[in-house]
C-alpha positions as CSV (number, residue, x, y, z in Angstrom):
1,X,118.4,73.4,107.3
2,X,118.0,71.1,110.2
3,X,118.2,67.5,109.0
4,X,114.5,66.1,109.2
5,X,113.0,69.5,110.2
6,X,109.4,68.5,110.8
7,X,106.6,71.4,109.5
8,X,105.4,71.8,112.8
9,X,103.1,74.9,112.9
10,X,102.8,74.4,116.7
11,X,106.4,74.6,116.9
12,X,107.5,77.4,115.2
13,X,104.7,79.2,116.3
14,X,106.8,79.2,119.9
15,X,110.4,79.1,117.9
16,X,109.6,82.1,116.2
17,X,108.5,84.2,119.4
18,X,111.6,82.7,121.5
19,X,114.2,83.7,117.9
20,X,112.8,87.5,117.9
21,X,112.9,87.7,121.6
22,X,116.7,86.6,121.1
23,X,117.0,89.2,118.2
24,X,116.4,91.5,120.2
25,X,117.9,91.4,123.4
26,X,121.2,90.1,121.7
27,X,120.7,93.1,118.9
28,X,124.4,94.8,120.3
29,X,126.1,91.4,120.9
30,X,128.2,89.1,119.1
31,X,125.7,86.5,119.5
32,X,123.8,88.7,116.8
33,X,125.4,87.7,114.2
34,X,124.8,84.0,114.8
35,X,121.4,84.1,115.2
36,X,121.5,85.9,112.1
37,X,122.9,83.0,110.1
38,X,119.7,81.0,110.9
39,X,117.5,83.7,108.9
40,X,117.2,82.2,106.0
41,X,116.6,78.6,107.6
42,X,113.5,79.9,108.9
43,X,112.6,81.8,105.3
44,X,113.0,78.0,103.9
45,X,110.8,76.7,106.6
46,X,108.2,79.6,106.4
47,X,108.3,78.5,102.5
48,X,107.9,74.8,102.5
49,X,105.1,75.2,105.3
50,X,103.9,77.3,103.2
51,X,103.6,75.4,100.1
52,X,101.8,71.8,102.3
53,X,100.1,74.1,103.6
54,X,98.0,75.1,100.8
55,X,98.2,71.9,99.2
56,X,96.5,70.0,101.7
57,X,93.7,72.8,101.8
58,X,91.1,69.9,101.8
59,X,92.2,67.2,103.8
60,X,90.7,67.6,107.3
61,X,93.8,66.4,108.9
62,X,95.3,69.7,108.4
63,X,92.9,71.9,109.4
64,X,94.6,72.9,112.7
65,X,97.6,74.0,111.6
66,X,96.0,76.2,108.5
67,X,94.4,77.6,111.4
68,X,97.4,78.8,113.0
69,X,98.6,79.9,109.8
70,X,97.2,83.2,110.2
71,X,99.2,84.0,113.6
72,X,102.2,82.3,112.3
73,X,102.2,84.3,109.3
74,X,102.1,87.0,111.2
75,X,104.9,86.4,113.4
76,X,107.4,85.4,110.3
77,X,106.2,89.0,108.8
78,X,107.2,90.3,112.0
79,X,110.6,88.8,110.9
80,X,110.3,90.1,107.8
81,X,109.7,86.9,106.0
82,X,107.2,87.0,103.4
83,X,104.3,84.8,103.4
84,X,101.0,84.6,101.9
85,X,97.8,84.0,103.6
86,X,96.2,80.8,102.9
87,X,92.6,82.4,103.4
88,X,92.4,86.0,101.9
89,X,92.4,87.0,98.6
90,X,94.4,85.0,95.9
91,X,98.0,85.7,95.1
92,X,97.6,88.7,97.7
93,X,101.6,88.9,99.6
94,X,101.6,90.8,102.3
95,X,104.7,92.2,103.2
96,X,105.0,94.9,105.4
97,X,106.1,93.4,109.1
98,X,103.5,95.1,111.7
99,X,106.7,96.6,113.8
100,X,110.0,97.9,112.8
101,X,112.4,95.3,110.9
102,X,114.5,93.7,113.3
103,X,116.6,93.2,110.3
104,X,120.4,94.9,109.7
105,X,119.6,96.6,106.3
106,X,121.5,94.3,103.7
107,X,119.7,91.6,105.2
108,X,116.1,93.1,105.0
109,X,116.4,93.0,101.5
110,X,116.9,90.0,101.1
């Protein structure tokens, strides 16, 4: 992971369009492979966003990014990275990304 990584919804709201995009126009490239190795960086950032996220529920200072949660979530499904919405029903995971994995097999499940 990135040293000092902030949890920047805004961020990797635009990171996470601009890393598909790059999925898949370098799908039959070598460069594949490296973009690849940063799959599980953003599974780890997803996570801990994740986690403050729902702990700072109540404070008021957060309420714009859990907001954005809701698109976000459903661009890192899109990677196939499983989230939880902060908003619907308790302990509810959705998982199933809303277009085809752009993941090789062996790494879609993960």
């Amino acid at each position: 992971m990135r040293c000092g990584y902030p949890l920047d919804p805004y961020v990797l709201l635009t990171e996470v369009i601009a890393y598909r995009f790059l999925l898949d126009h370098f799908q039959n490239d070598f460069r594949y492979g490296r973009l690849m190795l940063r799959f599980d960086e953003y599974r780890t950032i997803a996570k801990n966003l994740e986690a403050k996220l729902r702990a700072s529920m109540h404070d008021p200072r957060w309420s714009k990014p859990i907001e954005l949660w809701d698109e976000l979530s459903v661009r890192l499904r899109n990677l196939d990275i499983e989230v939880e919405s902060l908003h619907g029903r308790s302990g509810t995971r959705v998982v199933v990304p809303s277009e085809p994995s752009c993941l090789s097999p062996s790494l879609a499940s993960y």
